[in-house]
N, C-alpha and C positions, 0 to 999 in steps of 0.2 A: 529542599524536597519535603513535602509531605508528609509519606509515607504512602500515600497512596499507592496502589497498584497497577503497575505497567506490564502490562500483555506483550506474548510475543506473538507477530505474525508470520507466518512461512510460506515463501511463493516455492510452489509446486509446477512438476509440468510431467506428472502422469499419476495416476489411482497409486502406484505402488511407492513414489515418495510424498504421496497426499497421508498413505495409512502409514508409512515413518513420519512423518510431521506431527499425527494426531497420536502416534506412540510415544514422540518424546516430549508430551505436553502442550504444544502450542494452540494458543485463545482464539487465534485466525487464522484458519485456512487458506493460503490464495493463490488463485490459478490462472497460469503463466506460461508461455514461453519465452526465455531469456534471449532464445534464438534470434529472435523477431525484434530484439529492442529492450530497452525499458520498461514499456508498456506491455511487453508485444502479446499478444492472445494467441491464446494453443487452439486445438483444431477442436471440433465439436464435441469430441466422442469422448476425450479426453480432460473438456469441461464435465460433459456430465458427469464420466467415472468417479473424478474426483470429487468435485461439490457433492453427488450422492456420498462419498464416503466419510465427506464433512459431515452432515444433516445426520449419518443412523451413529453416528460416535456424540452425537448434539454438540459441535463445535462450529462456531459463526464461520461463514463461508462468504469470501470474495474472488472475483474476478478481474484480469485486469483486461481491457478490449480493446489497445493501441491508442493510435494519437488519434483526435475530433479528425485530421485531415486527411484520413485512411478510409472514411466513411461519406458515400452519398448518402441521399436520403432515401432512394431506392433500398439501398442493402440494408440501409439501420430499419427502414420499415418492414423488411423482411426476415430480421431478426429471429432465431427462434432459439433461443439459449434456455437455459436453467433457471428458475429463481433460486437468487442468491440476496444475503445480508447488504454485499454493497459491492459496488462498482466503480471504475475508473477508467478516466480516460484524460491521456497526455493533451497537450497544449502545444506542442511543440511546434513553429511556423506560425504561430497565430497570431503573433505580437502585431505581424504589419496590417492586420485586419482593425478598423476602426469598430468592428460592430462584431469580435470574437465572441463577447458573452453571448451574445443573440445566439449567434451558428453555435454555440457548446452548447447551451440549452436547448434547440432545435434537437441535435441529435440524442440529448440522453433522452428527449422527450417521445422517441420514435423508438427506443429500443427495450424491447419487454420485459419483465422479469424480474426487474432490479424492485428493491426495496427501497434503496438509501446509497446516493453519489456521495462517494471521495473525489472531492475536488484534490488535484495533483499539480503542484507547485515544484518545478527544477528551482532547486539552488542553482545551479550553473546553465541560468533561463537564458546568459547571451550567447551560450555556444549553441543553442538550438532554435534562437527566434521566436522562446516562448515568452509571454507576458509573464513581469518580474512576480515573487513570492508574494510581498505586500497588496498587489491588483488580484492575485487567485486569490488570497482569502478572505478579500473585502469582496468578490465574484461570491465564491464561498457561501460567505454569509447573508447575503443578497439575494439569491436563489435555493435557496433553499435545501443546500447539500447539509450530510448529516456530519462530514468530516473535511479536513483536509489532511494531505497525506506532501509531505517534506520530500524530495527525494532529490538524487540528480541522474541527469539526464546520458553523462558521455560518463560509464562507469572505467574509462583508461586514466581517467583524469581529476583523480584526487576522491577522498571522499567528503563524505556531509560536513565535518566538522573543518574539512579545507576550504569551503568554500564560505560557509557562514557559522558567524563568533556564537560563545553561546550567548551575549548579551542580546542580538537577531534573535535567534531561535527561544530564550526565554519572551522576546515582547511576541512572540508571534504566539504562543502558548499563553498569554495574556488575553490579548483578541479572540482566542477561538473558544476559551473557557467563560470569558465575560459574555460570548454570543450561543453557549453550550451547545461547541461545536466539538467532534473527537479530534485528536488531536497525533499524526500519526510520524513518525522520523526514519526515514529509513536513505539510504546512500553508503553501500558498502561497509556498512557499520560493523567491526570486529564483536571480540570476547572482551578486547581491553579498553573498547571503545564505551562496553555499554555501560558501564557505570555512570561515566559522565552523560551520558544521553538518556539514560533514567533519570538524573538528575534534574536535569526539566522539567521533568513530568508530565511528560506525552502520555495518550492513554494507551498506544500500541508502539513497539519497535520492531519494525518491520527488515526480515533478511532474507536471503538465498546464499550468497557464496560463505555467507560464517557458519550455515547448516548444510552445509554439501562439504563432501570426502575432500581433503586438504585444503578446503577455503576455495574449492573450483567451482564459480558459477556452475560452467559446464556439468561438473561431475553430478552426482546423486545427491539428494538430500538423505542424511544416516542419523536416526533417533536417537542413538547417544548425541551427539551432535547438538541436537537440538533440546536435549534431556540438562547440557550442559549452561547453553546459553539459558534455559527457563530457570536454572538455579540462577545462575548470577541475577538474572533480572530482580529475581523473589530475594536476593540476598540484600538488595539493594534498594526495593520497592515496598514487597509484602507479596503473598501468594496473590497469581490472580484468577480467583476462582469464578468469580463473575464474568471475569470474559470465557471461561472454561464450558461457561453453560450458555450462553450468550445466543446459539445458533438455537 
């Protein structure tokens, strides 16, 4: 490790654990419902609350908008979301598609607002049909996304560091730095987790259930919570102030 500085990101899924999120320091805002998936995107009102209360605290703000195969091109063209920092959208069932990149690009291309796509690679891409890690961020870098973001897909079923070694996850950190791509880890990543997964040196470590009341997806995200993981990160990294102002 560097020493460089690793962000923490916090998926949210209303205004009141978006302003816990930006209380207990975290670089990225992002806005979610767990409900709905992995992916899954929260309902309009509750994008905008939140992304506005990312933007007047001046903290980077994402969104996550489901899987590419949730979307016609009707709906993505009628889009009327928030600009936000960056966005994403799952892969999930796309592998059996010869011409997936085209149809991802199609739709982020039809949906407004966005600044900068995180492309979204499942480590555990056979349980969902998604194209493997190594084809998202060679896509990635290809088309012009500003990140790629690690994650897995069926959170019952192991986390990030179960599914891929760190010797994976370091070359993939390779690829995205040699193409100055961001570079983001998230898949139920604990407290005792994140050492080793700062150790990489990903530019964000992205969570929900290690910042919500007893480690429950489900439950609330709680600013101590989150005041706790931004130490370990900075204890392990360095402050990360840059991404603090980022938005």
């Amino acid at each position: 490790m560097s020493g460089e500085a690793v962000g923490l990101l916090v998926s949210v899924r209303s205004a009141q654990e978006a302003r816990a999120a930006i209380a207990g320091g975290c670089a990225v805002l992002d806005v979610k419902e767990p409900a709905h998936g992995p992916l899954g995107m929260a309902g309009p009102s509750v994008i905008h609350e939140a992304v506005e209360c990312g933007r007047a605290a001046g903290v980077a703000t994402s969104m996550a908008l489901g899987e590419v195969v949730d979307w016609t091109n009707g709906a993505a063209a009628n889009w009327a979301g928030p600009s936000v920092d960056f966005a994403k959208l799952g892969l999930s069932a796309m592998r059996q598609h010869v011409d997936w990149t085209v149809r991802w690009q199609e739709v982020r291309g039809r949906l407004r607002g966005v600044r900068d796509w995180i492309a979204v690679a499942y480590a555990d891409a056979t349980r969902c049909g998604a194209p493997g890690v190594e084809d998202v961020v060679a896509a990635a870098i290809g088309s012009g996304c500003a990140g790629v973001l690690v994650d897995t897909w069926d959170k019952s079923c192991g986390r990030l560091v179960d599914h891929m070694s760190t010797k994976q996850l370091e070359s993939i950190r390779s690829s995205t730095r040699d193409a100055g791509l961001l570079l983001a880890l998230a898949g139920r990543v604990s407290m005792a987790d994140l050492p080793d997964v700062a150790a990489i040196g990903p530019d964000l470590v992205a969570v929900r259930s290690a910042a919500c009341s007893d480690g429950r997806r489900e439950l609330a995200v709680e600013a101590d919570r989150v005041r706790e993981l931004v130490a370990c990160l900075e204890g392990a990294s360095g402050p990360a102030v840059a991404w603090r102002n980022a938005g």
